[in-house]
DRENGU-879138 format. One record per residue (C-alpha): residue in three letters; chain; y, z, x. Coordinates in steps of 0.5 Angstrom, whole numbers. Layout:
BEGIN
site res: ALA, chain: A, north: Y, up: Z, east: X
...
//
This chain:
BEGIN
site res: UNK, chain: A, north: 59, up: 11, east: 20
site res: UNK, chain: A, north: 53, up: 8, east: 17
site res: UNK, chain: A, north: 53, up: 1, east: 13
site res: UNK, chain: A, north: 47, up: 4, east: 9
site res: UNK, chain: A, north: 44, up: 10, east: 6
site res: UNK, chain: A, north: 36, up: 10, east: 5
site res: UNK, chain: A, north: 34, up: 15, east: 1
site res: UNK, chain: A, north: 26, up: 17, east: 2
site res: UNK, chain: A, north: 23, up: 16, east: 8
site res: UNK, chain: A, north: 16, up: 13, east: 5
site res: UNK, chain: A, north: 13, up: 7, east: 6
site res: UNK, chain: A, north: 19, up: 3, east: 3
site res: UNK, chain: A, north: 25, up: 7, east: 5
site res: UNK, chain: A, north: 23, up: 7, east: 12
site res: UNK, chain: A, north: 22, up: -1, east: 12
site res: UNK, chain: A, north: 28, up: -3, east: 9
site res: UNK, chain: A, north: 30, up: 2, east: 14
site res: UNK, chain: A, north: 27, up: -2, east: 21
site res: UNK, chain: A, north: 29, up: -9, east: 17
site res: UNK, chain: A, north: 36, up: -7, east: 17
site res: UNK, chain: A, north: 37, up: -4, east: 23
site res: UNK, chain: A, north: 34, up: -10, east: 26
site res: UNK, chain: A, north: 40, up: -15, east: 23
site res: UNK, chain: A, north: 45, up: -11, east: 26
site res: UNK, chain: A, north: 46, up: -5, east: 21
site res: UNK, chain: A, north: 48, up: 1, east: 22
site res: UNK, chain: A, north: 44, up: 5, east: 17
site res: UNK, chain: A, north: 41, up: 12, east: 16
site res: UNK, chain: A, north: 34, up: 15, east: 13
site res: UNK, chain: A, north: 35, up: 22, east: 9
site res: UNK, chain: A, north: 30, up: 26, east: 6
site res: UNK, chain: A, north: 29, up: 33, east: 4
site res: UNK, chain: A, north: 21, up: 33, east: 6
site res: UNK, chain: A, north: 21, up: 29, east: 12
site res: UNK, chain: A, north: 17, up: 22, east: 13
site res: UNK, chain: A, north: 11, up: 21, east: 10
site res: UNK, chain: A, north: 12, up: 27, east: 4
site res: UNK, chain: A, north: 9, up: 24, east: -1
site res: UNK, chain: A, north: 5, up: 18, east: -3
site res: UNK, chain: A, north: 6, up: 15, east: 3
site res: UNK, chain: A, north: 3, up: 21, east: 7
site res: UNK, chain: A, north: -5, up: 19, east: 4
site res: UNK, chain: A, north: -11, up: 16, east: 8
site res: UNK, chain: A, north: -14, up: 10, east: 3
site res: UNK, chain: A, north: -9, up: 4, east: 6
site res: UNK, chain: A, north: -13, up: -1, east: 3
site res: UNK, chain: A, north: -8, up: -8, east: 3
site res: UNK, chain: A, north: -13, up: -12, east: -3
site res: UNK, chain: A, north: -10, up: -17, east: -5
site res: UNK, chain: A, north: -9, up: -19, east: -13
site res: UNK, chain: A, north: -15, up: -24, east: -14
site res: UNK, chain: A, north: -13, up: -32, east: -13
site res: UNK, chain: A, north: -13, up: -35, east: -20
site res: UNK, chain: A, north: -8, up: -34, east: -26
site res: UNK, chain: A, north: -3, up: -35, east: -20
site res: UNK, chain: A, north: 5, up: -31, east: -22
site res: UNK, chain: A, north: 10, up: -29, east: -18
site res: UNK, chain: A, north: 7, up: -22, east: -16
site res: UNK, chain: A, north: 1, up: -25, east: -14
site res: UNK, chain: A, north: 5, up: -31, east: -9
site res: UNK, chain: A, north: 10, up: -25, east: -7
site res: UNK, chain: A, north: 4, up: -19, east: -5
site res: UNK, chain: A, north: 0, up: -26, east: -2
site res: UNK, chain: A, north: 6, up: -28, east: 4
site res: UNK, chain: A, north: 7, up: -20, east: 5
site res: UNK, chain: A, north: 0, up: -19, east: 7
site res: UNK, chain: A, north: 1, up: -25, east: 11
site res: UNK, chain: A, north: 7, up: -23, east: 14
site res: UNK, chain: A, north: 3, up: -16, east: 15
site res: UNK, chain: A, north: 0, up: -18, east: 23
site res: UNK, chain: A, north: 6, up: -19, east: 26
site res: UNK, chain: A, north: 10, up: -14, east: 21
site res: UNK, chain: A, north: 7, up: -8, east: 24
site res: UNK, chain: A, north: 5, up: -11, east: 30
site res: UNK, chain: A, north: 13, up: -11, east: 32
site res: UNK, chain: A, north: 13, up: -4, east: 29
site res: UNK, chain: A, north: 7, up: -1, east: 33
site res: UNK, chain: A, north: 11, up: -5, east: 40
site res: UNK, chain: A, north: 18, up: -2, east: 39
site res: UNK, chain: A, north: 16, up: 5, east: 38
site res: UNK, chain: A, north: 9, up: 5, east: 41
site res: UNK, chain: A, north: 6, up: 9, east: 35
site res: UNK, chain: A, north: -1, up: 6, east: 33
site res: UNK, chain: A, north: 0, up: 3, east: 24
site res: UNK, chain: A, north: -7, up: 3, east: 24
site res: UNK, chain: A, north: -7, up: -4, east: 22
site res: UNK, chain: A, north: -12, up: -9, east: 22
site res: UNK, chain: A, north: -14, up: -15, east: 18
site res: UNK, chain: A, north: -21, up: -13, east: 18
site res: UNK, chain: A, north: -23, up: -17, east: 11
site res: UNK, chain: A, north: -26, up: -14, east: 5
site res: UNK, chain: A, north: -33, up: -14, east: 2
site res: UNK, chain: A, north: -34, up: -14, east: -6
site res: UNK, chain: A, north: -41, up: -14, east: -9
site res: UNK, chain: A, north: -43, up: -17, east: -15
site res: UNK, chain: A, north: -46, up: -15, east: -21
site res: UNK, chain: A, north: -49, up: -20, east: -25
site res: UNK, chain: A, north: -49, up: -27, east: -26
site res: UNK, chain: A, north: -43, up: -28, east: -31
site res: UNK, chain: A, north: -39, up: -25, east: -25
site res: UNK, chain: A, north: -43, up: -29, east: -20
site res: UNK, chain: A, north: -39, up: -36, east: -22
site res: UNK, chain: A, north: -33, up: -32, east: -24
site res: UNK, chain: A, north: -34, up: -30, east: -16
site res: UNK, chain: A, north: -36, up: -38, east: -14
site res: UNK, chain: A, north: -29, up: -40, east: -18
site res: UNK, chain: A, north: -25, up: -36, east: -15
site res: UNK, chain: A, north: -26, up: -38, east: -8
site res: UNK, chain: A, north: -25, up: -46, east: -10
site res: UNK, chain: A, north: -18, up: -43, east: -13
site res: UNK, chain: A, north: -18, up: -38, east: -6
site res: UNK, chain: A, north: -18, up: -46, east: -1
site res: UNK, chain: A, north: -11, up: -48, east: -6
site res: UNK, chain: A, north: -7, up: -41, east: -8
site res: UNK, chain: A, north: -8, up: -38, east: 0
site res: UNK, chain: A, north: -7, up: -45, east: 4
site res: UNK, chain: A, north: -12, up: -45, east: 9
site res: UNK, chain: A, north: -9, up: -37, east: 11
site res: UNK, chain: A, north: -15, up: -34, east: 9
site res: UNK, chain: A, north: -22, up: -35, east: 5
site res: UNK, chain: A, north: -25, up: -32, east: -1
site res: UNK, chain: A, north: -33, up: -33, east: 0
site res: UNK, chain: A, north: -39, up: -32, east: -3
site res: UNK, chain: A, north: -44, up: -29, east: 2
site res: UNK, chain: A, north: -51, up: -27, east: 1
site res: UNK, chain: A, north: -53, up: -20, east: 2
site res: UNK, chain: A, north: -57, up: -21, east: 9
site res: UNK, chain: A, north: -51, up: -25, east: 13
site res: UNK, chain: A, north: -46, up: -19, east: 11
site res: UNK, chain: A, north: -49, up: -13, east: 16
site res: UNK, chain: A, north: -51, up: -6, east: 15
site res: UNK, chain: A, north: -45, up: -4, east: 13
site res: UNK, chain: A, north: -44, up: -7, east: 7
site res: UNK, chain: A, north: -45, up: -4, east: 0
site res: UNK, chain: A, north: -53, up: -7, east: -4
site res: UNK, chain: A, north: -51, up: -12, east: -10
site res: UNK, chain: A, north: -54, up: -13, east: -15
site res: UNK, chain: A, north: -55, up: -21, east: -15
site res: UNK, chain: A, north: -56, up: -21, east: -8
site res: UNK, chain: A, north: -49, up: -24, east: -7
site res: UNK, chain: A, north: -42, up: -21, east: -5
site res: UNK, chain: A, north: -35, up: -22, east: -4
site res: UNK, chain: A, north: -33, up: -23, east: 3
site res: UNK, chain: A, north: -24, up: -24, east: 4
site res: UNK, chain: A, north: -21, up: -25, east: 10
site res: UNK, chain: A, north: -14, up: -23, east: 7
site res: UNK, chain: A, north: -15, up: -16, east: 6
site res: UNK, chain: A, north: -13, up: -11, east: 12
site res: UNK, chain: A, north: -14, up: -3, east: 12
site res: UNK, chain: A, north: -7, up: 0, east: 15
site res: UNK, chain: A, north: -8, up: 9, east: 16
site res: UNK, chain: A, north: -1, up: 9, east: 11
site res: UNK, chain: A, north: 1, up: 17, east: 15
site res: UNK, chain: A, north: 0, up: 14, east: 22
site res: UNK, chain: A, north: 4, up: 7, east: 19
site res: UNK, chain: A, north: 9, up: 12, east: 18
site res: UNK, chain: A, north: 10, up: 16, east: 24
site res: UNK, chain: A, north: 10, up: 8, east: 27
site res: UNK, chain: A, north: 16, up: 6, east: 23
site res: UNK, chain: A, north: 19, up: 13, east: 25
site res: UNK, chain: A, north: 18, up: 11, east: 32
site res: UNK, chain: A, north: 21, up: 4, east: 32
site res: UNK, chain: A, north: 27, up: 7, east: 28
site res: UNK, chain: A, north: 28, up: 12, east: 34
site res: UNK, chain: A, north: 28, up: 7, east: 39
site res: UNK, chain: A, north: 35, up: 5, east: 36
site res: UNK, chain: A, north: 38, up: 12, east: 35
site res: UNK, chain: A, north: 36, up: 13, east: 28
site res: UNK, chain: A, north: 32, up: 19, east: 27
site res: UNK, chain: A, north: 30, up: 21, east: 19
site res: UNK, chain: A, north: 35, up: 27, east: 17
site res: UNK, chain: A, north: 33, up: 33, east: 13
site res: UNK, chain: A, north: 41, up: 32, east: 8
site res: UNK, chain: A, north: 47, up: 28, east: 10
site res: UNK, chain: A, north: 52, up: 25, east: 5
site res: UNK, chain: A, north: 51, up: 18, east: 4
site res: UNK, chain: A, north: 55, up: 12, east: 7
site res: UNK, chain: A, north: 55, up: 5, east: 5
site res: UNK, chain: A, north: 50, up: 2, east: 0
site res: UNK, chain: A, north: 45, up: 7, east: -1
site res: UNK, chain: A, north: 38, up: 5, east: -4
site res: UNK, chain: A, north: 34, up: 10, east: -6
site res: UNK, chain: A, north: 26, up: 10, east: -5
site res: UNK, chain: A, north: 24, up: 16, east: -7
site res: UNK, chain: A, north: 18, up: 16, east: -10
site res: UNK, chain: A, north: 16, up: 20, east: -16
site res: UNK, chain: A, north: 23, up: 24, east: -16
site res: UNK, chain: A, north: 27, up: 18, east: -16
site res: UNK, chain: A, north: 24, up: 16, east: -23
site res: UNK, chain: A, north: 24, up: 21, east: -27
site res: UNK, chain: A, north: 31, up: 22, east: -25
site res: UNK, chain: A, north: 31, up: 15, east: -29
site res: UNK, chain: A, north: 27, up: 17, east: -34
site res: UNK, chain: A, north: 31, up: 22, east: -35
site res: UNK, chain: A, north: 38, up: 17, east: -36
site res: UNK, chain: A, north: 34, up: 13, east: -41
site res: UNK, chain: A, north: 30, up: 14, east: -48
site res: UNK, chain: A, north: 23, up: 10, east: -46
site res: UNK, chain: A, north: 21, up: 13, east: -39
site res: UNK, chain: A, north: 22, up: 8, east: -34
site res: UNK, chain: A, north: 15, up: 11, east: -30
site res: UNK, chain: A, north: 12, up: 17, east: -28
site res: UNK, chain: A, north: 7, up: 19, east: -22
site res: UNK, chain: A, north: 0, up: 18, east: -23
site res: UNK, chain: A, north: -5, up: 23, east: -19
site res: UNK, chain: A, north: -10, up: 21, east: -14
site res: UNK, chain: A, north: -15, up: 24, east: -10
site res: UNK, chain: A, north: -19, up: 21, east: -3
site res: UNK, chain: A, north: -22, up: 25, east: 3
site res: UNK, chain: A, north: -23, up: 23, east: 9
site res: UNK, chain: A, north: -29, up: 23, east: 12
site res: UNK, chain: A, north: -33, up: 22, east: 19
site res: UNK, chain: A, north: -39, up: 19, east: 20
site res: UNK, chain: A, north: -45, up: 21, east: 24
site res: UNK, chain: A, north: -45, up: 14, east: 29
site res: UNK, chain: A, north: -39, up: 10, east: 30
site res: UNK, chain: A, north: -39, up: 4, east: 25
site res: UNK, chain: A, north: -38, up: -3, east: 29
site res: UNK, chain: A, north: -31, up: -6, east: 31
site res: UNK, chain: A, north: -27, up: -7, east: 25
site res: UNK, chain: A, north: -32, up: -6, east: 20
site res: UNK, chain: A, north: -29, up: -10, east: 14
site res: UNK, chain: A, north: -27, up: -4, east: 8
site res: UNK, chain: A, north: -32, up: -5, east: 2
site res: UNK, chain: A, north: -30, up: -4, east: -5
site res: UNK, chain: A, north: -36, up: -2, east: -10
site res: UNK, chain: A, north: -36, up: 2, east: -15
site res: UNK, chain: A, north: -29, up: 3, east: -16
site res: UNK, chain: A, north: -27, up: 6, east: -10
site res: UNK, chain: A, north: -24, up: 4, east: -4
site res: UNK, chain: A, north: -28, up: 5, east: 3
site res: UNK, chain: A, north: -24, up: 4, east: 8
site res: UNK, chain: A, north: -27, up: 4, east: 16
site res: UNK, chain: A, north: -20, up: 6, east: 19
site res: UNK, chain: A, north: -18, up: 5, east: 28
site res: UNK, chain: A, north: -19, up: 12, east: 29
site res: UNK, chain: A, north: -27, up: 11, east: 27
site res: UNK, chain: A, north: -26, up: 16, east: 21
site res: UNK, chain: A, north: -28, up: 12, east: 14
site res: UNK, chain: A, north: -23, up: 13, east: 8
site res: UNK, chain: A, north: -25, up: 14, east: 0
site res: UNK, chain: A, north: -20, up: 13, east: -5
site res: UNK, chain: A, north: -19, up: 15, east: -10
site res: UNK, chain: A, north: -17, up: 18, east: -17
site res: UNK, chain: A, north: -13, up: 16, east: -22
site res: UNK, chain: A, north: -11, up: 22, east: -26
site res: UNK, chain: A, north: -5, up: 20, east: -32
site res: UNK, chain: A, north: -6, up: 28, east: -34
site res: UNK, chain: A, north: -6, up: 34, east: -28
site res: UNK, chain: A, north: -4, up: 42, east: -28
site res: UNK, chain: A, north: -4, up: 41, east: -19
site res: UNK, chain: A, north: -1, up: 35, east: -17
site res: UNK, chain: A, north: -3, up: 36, east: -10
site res: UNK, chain: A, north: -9, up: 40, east: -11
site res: UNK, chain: A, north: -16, up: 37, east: -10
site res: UNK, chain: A, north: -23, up: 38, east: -14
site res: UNK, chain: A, north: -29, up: 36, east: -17
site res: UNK, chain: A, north: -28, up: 30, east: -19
site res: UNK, chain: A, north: -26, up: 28, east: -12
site res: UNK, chain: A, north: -33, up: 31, east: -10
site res: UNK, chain: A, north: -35, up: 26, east: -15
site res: UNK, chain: A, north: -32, up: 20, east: -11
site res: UNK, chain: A, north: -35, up: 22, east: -4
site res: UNK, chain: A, north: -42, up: 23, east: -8
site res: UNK, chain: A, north: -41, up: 15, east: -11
site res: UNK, chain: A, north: -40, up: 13, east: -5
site res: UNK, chain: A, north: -45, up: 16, east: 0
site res: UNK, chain: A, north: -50, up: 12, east: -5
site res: UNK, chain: A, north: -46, up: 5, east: -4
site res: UNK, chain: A, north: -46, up: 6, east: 4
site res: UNK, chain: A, north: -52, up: 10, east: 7
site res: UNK, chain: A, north: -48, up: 9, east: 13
site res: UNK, chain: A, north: -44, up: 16, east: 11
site res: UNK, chain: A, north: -51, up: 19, east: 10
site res: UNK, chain: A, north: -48, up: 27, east: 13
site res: UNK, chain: A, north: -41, up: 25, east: 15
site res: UNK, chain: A, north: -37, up: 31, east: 15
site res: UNK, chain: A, north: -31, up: 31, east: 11
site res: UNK, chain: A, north: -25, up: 32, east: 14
site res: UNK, chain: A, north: -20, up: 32, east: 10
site res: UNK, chain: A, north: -19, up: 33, east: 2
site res: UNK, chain: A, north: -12, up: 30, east: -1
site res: UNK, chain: A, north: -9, up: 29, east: -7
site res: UNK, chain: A, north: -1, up: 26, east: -9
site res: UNK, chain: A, north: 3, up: 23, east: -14
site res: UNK, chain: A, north: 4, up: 16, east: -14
site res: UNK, chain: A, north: 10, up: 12, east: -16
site res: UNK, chain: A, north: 9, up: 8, east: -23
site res: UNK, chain: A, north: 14, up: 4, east: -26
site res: UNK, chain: A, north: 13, up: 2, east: -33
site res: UNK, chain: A, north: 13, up: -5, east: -31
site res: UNK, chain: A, north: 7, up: -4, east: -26
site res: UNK, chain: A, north: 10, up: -7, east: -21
site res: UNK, chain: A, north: 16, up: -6, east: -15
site res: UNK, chain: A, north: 22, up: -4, east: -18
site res: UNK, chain: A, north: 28, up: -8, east: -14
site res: UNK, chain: A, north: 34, up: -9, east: -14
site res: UNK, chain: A, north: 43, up: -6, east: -16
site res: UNK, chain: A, north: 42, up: 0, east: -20
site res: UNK, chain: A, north: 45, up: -2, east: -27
site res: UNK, chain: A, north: 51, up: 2, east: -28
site res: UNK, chain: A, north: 52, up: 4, east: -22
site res: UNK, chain: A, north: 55, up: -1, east: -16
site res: UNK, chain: A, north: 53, up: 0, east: -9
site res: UNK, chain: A, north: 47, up: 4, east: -11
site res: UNK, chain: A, north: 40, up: 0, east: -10
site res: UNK, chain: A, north: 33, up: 2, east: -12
site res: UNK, chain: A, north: 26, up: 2, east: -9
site res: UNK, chain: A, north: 21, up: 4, east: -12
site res: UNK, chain: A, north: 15, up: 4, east: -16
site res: UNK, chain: A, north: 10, up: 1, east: -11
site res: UNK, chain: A, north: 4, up: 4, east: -16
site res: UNK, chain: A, north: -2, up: 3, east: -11
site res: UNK, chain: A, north: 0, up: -4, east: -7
site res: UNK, chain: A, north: 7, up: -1, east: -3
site res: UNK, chain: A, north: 4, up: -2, east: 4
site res: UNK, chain: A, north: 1, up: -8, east: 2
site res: UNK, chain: A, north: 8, up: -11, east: -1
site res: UNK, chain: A, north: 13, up: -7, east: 4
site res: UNK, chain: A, north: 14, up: -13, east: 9
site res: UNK, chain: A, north: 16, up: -17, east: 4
site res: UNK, chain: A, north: 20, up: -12, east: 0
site res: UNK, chain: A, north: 24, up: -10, east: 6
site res: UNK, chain: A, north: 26, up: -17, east: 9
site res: UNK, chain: A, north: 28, up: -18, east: 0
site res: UNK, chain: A, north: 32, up: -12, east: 0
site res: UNK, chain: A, north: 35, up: -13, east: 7
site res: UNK, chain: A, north: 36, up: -20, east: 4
site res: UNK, chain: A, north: 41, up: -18, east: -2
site res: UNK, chain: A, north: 44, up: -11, east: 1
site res: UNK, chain: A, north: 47, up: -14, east: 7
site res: UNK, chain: A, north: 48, up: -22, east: 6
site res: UNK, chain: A, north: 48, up: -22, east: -3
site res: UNK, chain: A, north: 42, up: -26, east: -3
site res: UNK, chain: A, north: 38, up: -25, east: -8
site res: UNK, chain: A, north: 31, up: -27, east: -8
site res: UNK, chain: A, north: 28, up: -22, east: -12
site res: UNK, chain: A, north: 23, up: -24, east: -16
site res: UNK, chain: A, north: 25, up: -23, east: -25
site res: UNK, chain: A, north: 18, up: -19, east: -25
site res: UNK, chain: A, north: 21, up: -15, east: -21
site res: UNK, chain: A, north: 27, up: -13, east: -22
site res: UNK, chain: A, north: 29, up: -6, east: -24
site res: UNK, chain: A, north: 31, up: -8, east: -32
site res: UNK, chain: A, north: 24, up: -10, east: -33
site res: UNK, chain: A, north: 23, up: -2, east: -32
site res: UNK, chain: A, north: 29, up: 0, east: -37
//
């Protein structure tokens, strides 16, 4: 007999998993479409932070998830022997004009307080940042040490591989035993929207490629964000681009034109991906809560059923915390769920 009952074995659902197992629970994983079926099973894996200023419970909560992330996924890929491909590579921005220059100086004195000496927001001139990094306009860029790069398909079949270890595998259907959380992505929040008079949240498509360059990138090559994209130089040697956001799609899982227009934009950011093949085109739904944030916490109106959702762009990045959080209020009724996140912030 299980203690617990996750429903979705994406990012959050096999997270929670792993921390409640750890704490001695019994738990079981369903999912209909197996690990990493829908967003979870993407190629970008930028963890960026929020940048550090105008600081709020959502920036402090994802700032200690991707500090906990080293040895998050460090335990992980240990208990299963399955590489995450997780990296706290850091991150480069370029910078634009001069008004985001000072923007860009203001921050990093806000980085030294708000990030405790754990990692440095810098301004570097372009010279000192490689062959890698994208040109800037100002002759600057941003350089983080807090962002790291995570292959999200990989991170789940390294979850799936810790969990198996402990006797639980990922089931197809079963009936549900103890508190069940539901982490089921897209679906789980249309069932919501369709309980409610405004909608609760909907999936934001997106697209990305996978691509592999001519000549290997050097070792642990920072991810780049320059033009609105995600680059991100991955462990395996590929380089990942991301990605869309589309509010109005006819195939939610097709790729297109405008994808083509994304690995276009950003060849002209990095040279180095001058003649790198693409080896793969994907595209998915995302889960996105009304509120834009995670949506934790009891399922109001329905007791002993929890939810975890809604992780728009940010769920591998906040899955340490969330599940630590979730394990937290399931199995001791200790609630340390920020209000931001809370499920009634979406209904």
């Amino acid at each position: 007999m299980a203690d617990i009952t996750l429903r979705g074995a994406g990012i959050f659902g096999l997270s929670i998993a792993g921390a409640c197992s750890l704490r001695g629970a019994g738990v079981q994983v369903i999912d209909p479409f197996g690990p990493a079926a829908g967003a979870s099973g993407g190629l970008v894996g930028a963890l960026a932070p929020h940048v550090p200023e105008t600081w709020n419970e959502k920036k402090a909560f994802q700032f200690e998830s991707l500090i906990r992330a080293d040895r998050f996924w460090s335990e992980v890929e240990t208990a299963g022997g399955t590489g995450a491909g997780y990296g706290r590579t850091g991150r480069l921005q370029p910078i634009a004009d001069a008004p985001a220059l000072a923007l860009a100086h203001a921050r990093a004195q806000n980085a030294v307080t708000l990030w405790k000496g754990l990692a440095s927001w810098t301004v570097i001139p372009q010279q000192d940042a490689g062959d890698w990094a994208p040109h800037s306009p100002t002759g600057y860029l941003i350089h983080d040490t807090l962002s790291a790069r995570i292959h999200p398909r990989h991170a789940c079949l390294a979850l799936v591989a810790a969990l198996r270890t402990r006797g639980i595998e990922v089931m197809a259907e079963a009936e549900d035993q103890g508190a069940v959380i539901w982490a089921t992505g897209v679906h789980g929040l249309e069932q919501l929207n369709a309980g409610h008079t405004r909608m609760v949240g909907n999936g934001v498509k997106g697209q990305a490629a996978l691509l592999r360059p001519i000549r290997a990138l050097p070792k642990g090559a920072p991810q780049l964000f320059a033009d609105a994209l995600h680059i991100i130089p991955h462990a395996d040697g590929t380089v990942a681009i991301g990605s869309t956001s589309e509010r109005d799609y006819a195939d939610p899982t097709g790729t297109d034109a405008q994808l083509d227009e994304i690995i276009a934009r950003a060849r002209i950011q990095s040279p180095a991906l001058d003649g790198a093949e693409v080896i793969e085109r994907w595209a998915g739904l995302r889960p996105r809560a009304r509120s834009r944030a995670p949506m934790l916490g009891p399922w109001p109106g329905n007791p002993g059923h929890f939810i975890a959702n809604g992780g728009f762009k940010i769920g591998f990045g906040m899955a340490p915390k969330v599940a630590d959080v979730m394990a937290d209020l399931v199995l001791e009724d200790q609630d340390r769920i920020p209000d931001a996140f809370r499920v009634e912030a979406s209904l």
